[in-house]
C-alpha positions in Angstrom: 103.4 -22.0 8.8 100.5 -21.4 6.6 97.0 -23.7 7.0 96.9 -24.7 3.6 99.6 -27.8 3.4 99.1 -27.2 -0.4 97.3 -25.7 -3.8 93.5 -27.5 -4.7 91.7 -27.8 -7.3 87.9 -27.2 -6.9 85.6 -25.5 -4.4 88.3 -23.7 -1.9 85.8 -22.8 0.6 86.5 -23.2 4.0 85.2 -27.0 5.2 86.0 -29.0 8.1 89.2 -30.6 7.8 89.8 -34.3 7.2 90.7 -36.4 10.1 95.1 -37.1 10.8 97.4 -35.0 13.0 98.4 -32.8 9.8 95.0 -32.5 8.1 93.8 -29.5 9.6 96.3 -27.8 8.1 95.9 -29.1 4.4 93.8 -26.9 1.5 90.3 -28.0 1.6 88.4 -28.4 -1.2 85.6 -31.0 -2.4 84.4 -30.0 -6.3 87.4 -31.4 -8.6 87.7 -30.0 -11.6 87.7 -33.1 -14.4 91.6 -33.7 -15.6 92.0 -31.9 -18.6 94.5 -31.4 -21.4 97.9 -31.4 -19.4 100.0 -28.4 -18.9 102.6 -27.7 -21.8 106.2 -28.5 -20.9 107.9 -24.8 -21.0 111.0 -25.0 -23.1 114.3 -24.9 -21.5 116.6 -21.5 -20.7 118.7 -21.0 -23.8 117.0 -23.0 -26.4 115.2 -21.4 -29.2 111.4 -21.5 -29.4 110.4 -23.1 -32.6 107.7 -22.6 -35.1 104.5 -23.2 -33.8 105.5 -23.3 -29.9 102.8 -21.9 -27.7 103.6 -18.6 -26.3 105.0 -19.0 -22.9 103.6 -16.6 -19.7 106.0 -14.5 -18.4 105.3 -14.7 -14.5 107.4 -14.4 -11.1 109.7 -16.4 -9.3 108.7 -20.1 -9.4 109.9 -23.4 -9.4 111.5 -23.3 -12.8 114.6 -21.7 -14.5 115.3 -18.2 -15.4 112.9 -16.0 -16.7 109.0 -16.5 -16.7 109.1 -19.7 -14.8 111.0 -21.2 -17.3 112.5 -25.2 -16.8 115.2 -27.5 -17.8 114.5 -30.7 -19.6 112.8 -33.6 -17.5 115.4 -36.0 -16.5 112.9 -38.9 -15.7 113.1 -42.5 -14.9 117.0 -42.7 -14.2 115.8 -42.4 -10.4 114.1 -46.1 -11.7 116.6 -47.3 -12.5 119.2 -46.1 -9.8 116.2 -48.1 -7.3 116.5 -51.2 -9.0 120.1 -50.9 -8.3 119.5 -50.3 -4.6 117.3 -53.6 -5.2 119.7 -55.6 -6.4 122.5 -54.8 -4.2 120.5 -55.2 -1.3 120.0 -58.5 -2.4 123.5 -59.7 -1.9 123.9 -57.0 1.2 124.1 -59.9 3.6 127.3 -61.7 1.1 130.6 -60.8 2.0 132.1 -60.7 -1.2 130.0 -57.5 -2.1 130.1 -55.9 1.3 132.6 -52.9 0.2 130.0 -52.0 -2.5 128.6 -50.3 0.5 131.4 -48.2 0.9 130.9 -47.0 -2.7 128.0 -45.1 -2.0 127.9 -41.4 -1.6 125.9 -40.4 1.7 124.1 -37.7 3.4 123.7 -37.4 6.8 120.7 -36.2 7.7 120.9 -36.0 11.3 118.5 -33.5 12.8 117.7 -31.4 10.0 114.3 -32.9 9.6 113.4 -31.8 13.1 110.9 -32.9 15.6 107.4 -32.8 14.0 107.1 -35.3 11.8 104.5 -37.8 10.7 105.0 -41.0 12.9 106.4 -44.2 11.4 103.7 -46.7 10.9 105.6 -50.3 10.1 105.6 -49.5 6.1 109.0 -48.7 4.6 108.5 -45.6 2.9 111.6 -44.3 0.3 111.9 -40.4 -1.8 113.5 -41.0 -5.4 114.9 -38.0 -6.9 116.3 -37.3 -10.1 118.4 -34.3 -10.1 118.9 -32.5 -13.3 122.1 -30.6 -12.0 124.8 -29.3 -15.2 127.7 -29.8 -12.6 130.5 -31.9 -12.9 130.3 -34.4 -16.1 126.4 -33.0 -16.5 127.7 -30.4 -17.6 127.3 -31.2 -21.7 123.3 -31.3 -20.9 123.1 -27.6 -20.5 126.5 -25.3 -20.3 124.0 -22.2 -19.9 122.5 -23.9 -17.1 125.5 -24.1 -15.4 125.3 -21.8 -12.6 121.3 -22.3 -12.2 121.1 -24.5 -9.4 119.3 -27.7 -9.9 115.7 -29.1 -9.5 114.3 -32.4 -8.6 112.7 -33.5 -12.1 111.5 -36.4 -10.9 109.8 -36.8 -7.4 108.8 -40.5 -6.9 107.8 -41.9 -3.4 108.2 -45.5 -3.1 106.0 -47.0 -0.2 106.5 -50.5 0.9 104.0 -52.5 2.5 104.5 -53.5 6.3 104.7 -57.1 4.6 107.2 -55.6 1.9 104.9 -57.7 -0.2 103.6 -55.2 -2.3 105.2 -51.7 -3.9 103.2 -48.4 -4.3 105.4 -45.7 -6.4 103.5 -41.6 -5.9 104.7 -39.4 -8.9 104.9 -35.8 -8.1 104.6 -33.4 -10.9 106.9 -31.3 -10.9 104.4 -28.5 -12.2 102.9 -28.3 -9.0 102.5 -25.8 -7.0 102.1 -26.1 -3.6 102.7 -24.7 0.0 106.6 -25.3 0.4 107.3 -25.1 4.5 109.9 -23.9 6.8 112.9 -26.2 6.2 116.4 -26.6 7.2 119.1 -27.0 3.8 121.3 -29.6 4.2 124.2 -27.2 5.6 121.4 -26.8 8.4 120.4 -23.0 7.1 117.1 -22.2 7.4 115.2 -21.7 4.8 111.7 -19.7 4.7 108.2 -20.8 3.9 107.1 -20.1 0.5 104.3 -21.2 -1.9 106.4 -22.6 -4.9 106.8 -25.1 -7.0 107.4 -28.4 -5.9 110.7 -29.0 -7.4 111.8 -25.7 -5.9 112.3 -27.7 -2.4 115.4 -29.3 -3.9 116.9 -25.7 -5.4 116.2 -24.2 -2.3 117.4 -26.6 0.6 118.3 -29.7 -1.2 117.3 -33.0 -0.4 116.5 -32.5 3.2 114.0 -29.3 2.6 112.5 -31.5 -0.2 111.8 -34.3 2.8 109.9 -31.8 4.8 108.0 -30.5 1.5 106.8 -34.2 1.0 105.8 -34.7 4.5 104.2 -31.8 5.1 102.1 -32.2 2.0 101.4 -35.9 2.7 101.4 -36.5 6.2 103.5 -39.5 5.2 106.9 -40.3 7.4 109.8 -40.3 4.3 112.5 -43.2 5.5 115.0 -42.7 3.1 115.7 -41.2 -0.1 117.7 -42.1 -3.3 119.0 -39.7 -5.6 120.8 -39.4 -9.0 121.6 -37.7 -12.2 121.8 -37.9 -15.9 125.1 -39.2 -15.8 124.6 -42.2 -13.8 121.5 -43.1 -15.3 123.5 -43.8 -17.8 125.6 -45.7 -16.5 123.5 -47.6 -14.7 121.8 -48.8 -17.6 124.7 -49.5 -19.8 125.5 -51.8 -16.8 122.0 -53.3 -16.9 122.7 -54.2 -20.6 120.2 -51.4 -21.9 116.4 -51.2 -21.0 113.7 -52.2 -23.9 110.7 -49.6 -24.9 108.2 -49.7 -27.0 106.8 -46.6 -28.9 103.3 -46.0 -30.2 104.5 -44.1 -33.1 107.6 -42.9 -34.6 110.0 -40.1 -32.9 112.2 -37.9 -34.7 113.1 -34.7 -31.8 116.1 -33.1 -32.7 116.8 -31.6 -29.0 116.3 -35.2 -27.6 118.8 -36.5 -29.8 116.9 -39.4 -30.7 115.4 -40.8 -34.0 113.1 -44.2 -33.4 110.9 -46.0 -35.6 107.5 -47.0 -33.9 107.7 -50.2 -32.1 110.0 -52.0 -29.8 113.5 -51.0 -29.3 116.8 -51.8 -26.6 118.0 -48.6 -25.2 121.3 -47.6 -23.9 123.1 -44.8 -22.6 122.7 -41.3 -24.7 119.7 -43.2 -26.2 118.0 -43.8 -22.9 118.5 -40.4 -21.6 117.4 -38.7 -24.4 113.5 -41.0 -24.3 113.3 -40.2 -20.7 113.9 -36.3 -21.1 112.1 -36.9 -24.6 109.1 -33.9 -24.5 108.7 -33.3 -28.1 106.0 -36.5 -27.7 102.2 -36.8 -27.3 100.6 -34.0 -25.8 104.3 -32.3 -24.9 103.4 -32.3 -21.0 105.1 -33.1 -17.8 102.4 -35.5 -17.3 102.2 -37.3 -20.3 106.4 -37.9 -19.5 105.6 -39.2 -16.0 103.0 -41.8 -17.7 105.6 -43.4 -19.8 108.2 -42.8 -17.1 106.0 -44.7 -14.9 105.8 -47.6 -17.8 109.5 -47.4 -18.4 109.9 -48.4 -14.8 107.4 -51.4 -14.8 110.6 -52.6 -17.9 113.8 -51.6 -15.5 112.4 -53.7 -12.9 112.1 -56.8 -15.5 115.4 -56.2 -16.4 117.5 -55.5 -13.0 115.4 -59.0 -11.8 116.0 -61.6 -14.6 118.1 -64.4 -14.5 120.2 -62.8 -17.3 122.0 -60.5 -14.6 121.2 -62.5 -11.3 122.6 -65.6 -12.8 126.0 -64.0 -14.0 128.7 -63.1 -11.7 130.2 -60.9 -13.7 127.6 -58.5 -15.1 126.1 -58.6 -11.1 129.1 -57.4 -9.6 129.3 -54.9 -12.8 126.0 -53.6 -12.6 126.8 -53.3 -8.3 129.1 -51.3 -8.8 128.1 -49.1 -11.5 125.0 -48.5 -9.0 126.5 -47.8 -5.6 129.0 -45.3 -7.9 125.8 -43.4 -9.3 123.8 -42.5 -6.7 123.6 -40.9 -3.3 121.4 -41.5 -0.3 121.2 -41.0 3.3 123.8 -42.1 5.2 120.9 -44.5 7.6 119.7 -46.6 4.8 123.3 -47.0 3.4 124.3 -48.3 7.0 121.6 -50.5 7.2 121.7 -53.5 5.3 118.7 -55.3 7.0 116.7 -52.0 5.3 118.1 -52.7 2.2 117.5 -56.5 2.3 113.9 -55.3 3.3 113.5 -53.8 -0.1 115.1 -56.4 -2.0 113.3 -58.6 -1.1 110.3 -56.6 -2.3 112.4 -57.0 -5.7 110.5 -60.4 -5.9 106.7 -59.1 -5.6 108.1 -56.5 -7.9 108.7 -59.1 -10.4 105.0 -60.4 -9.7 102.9 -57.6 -10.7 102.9 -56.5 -6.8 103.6 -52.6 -7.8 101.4 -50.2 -8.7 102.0 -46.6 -9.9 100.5 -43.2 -9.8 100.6 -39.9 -10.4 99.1 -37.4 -7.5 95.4 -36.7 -8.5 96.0 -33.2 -10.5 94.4 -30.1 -12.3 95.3 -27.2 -13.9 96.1 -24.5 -11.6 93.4 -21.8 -11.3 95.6 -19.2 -11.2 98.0 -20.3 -14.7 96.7 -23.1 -16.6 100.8 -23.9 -17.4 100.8 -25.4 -13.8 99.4 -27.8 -11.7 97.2 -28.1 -8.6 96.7 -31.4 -7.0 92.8 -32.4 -7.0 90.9 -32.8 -3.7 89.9 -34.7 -1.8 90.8 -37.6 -4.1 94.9 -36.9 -3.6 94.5 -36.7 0.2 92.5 -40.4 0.0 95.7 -41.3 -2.3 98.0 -40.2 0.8 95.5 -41.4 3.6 95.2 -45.0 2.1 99.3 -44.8 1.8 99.3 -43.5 5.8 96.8 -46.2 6.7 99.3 -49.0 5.6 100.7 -49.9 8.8 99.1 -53.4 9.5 101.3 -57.0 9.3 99.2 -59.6 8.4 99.8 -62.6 10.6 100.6 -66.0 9.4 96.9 -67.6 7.7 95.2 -69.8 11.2 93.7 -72.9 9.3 91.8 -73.4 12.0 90.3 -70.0 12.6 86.8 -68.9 11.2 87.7 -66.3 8.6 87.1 -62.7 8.4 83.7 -61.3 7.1 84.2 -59.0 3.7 83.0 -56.0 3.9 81.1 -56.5 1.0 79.2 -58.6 3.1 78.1 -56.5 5.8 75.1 -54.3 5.7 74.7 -51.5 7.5 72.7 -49.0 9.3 74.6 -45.9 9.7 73.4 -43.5 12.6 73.8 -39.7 13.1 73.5 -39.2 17.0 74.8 -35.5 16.9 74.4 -32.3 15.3 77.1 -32.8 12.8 74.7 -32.1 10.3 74.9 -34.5 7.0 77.8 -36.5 9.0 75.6 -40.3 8.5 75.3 -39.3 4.8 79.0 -38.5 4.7 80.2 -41.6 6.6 78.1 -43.8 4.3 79.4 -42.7 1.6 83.3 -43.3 2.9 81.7 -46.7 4.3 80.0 -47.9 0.7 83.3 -46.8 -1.3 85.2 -49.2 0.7 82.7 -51.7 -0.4 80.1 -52.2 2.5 76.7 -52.3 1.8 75.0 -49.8 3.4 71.1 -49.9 3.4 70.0 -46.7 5.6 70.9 -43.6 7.0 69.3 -41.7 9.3 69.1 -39.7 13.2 69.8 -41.1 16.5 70.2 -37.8 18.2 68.2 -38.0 21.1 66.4 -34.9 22.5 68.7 -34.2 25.4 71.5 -33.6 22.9 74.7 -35.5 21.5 75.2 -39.2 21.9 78.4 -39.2 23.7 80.2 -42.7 22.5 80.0 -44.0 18.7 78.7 -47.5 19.4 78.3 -50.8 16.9 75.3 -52.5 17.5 73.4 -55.7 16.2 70.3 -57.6 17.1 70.7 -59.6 20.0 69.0 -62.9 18.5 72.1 -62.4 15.8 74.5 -63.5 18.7 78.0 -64.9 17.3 77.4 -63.5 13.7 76.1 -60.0 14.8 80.0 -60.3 16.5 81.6 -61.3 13.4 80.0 -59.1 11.4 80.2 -56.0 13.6 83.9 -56.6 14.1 84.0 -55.8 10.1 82.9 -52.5 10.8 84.8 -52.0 13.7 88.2 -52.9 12.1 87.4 -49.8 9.4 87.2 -47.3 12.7 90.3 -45.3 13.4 92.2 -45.6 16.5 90.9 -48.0 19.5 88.9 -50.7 18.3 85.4 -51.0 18.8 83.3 -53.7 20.5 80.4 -54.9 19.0 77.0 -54.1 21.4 74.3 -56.3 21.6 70.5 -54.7 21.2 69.4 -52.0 18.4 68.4 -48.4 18.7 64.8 -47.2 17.2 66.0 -44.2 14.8 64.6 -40.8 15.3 64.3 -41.1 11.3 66.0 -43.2 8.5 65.6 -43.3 4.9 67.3 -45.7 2.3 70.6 -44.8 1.1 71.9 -45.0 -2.3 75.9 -44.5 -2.5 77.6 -42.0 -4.5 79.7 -44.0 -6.3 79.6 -48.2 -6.0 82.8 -50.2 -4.8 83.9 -52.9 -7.6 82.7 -55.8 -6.0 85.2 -58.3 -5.4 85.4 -61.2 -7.8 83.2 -63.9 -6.8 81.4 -62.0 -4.1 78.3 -63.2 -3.1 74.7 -61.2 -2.4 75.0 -60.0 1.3 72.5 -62.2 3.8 74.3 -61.6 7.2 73.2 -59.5 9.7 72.4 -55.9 9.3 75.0 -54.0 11.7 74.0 -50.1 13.1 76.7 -48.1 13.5 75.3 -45.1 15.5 78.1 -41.8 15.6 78.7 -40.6 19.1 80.6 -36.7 19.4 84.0 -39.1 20.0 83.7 -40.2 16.3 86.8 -41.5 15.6 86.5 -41.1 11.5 86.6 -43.9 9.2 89.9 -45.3 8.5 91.3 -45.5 4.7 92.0 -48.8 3.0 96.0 -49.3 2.6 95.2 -49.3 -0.9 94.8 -47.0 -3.8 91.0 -46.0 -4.1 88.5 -47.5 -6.4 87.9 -44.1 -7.8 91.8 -44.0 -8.9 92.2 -47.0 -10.4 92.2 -46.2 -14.0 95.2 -44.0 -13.5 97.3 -47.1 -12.4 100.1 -47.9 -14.0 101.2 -51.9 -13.9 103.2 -54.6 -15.1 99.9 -55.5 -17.1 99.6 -51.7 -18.8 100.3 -51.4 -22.3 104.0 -51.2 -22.8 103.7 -48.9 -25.6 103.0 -45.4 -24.7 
């Protein structure tokens, strides 16, 4: 299998790799280029290029239809909605009355196609939603000259659950990108060949399961389960919910989506619905302008599939049920197991209480063809790491126990004892973006050579609170937890540090007067472990229930 898990944006020099069992064999890569204007959406096989369309590069084979990397129309947010039907019926999973619903769904087994190496399961539930844009059967009508071209996956959407299942994290994939596609197994078990492709490719290729292993090769993240459905039960599914309400920033009138709207608010249903969510004669025309109002879109289906309206009437429930187990398909494990699907709808709840977040993969445009996408390092490997790094429960609040110190309270020292030249400066920075306040950096290498252990010291006359706070920095090491040391070093050298970037500080957070802590690195440096959240740095690429609705 190739080194380079997938296609970066930046400086591709050789670096050393990131810390996690899969890193060393992601791209590397540390000088992002800015996001720029967003790749055009080719036009699909068959269709006729209209005045004024941009000229489209003939190229090889790639992810896309026919000719020139060429694509069909991007099916979208149906894979929303076909969650919030695995929500709801996983709600009333544990009610007899509903438990042939199950029965209704159409499984895959995956069995051992995935094989052996896989990223390890870490307590978080963690879900692939696929959209398949597939002309077979009654899909047909959406493309009779696409009939025999296979299908893609035009919507990629990870849905990570907390180890709580108190808070939802959705990861768009562009479907532009292009990216280091490994040895797989289809789901008739053939074996299909490595390949550096487009990301939807996966799916044509293998199906579902080769997708699985894309995902997890590229991410390092275990996949659970996976969901899947097409244009037709989308729209089904949200004729059942009653329609879905949108709101447009300005007026659309797209003759291949089949839809005319005034600017505004508006209550969509079936052909309607389908046609905004493959709708790419809008805004700037690109994939990723489509997964920005997908992503909004989805923030609305969850409203709906939650409110009283349909949880508080029998009827359209048991409708809307059925309608979803009918529409979709998903591994035969998560259909069998109703405590995983009470698991996630429960997390309908938090759902409902601005508890999701989503994103789109950090991206660039592809050095290579400006028409494609390259995910941007090293800020989508923190997006996965922080993901990866999910895996704690938080126990029940103690009244009676002294709470935790912020790390916006603790400053620190940080130490280079071994030739790992500009590691403090590095580790600082990693240390001050998760909000610590780091004063110096400096050398603790002695002149016999390496300090063998990374230690975490504080002043002995600190006592309990040189504990308290150097258990702070301890919980942000990876792997075995550290134990605060009692007694300083003297520095070889140390000069002050200013940070790269500075952490948001929490609201109401307070000057830091606590102890300074050292935290001298040993050559058993265990590397800094990622918040389970999305970083500071991506934030304004969130999408939430509090983003404006009109896109």
């Amino acid at each position: 299998m190739s080194d380079n898990r997938h296609v970066a944006v930046g400086d591709r020099r050789a670096e050393p790799a990131p810390p996690g069992r899969r890193a060393s064999r992601r791209a590397k890569g540390d000088a992002p280029h800015p996001e720029t204007v967003p790749p055009r959406e080719p036009e699909e096989p068959g269709e006729p290029e209209e005045p004024g369309d941009a000229p489209r590069k003939a190229g090889g084979r790639s992810g896309g239809r026919g000719k020139g990397g060429k694509k069909g129309l991007g099916a979208g947010a149906w894979t929303s909605v076909a969650l919030t039907g695995l929500l709801v019926l996983g709600t009333l999973g544990g009610y007899g009355v509903y438990r042939n619903t199950l029965g209704n769904f159409n499984t895959v087994d995956l069995g051992d196609k995935l094989g052996n190496d896989r990223p390890a399961a870490t307590g978080a539930l963690n879900v692939l939603i696929v959209g398949s844009d597939t002309r077979e059967g009654d899909n047909l009508k959406y493309g009779q000259k696409m009939a025999n071209d296979g299908k893609r996956t035009d919507t990629i959407i990870l849905m990570h659950l907390a180890p709580n299942r108190d808070k939802a994290t959705f990861v768009s994939f562009p479907r532009d990108s292009v990216v280091q596609m490994p040895a797989c197994k289809s789901e008739t078990g053939q074996p299909v060949a490595p390949r550096t492709e487009m990301i939807n490719a996966a799916y044509n290729e293998g199906g579902i399961t080769c997708t699985i292993t894309t995902i997890e090769a590229l991410t390092d993240i275990r996949v659970d389960h996976f969901v899947e459905v097409d244009f037709t039960g989308f729209k089904n599914i949200v004729d059942a919910l009653g329609g879905v309400r949108i709101c447009l920033s300005k007026p659309v009138d797209d003759k291949k989506a089949k839809l005319t709207l005034a600017a505004g608010w508006h209550n969509l249903k079936g052909e309607q619905a389908l046609g905004y969510v493959r709708l790419r004669g809008y805004g700037d025309g690109s994939d990723i302008g489509r997964i920005k109002r997908q992503q909004v879109f989805l923030t609305q289906v969850v409203k709906k599939a939650t409110s009283s309206e349909l949880l508080t009437d029998p009827g359209k429930l048991l409708k809307f049920i059925n309608t979803a187990a009918k529409s979709v398909r998903m591994d035969k494990a998560l259909a069998d197991d109703t405590n995983a699907l009470l698991e996630i709808a429960t997390s309908a709840k938090s759902l409902t209480a601005g508890g999701v977040e989503l994103i789109t993969v950090p991206w660039g445009p592809h050095p290579d063809d400006p028409n494609r996408v390259a995910w941007r390092q090293p800020d989508a490997n923190k997006l996965f790491a922080a993901i990866k790094n999910d895996t704690e429960v938080t126990p029940p609040a103690n009244p009676t126990a002294k709470p935790a110190i912020a790390r916006e309270q603790v400053r620190v020292q940080v130490l280079n004892g071994t030739d790992m030249f500009g590691k403090a400066k590095e580790v600082a920075d990693e240390l001050a973006e998760q909000g610590f306040v780091v004063t110096h950096i400096g050398n603790a290498r002695p002149a016999t050579g390496n300090r063998a252990t990374t230690e975490i010291r504080y002043a002995t006359k600190d006592g309990a609170d040189g504990i308290a706070y150097g258990d702070t920095v301890a919980g942000r090491l990876s792997k075995d937890k550290r134990t605060p040391i009692a007694g300083k070093i003297r520095p070889v050298s140390a000069e002050r540090y200013t940070p790269a970037t500075t952490a948001k500080p929490a609201k109401g957070a307070k000057a830091p007067t606590g102890p300074i802590i050292q935290l001298v690195i040993g050559s058993d440096w265990p590397g800094v472990r990622a918040l389970p959240k999305i970083p500071d740095s991506l934030q304004d690429k969130v999408v939430t229930a509090k983003t404006d609705p009109c896109q």
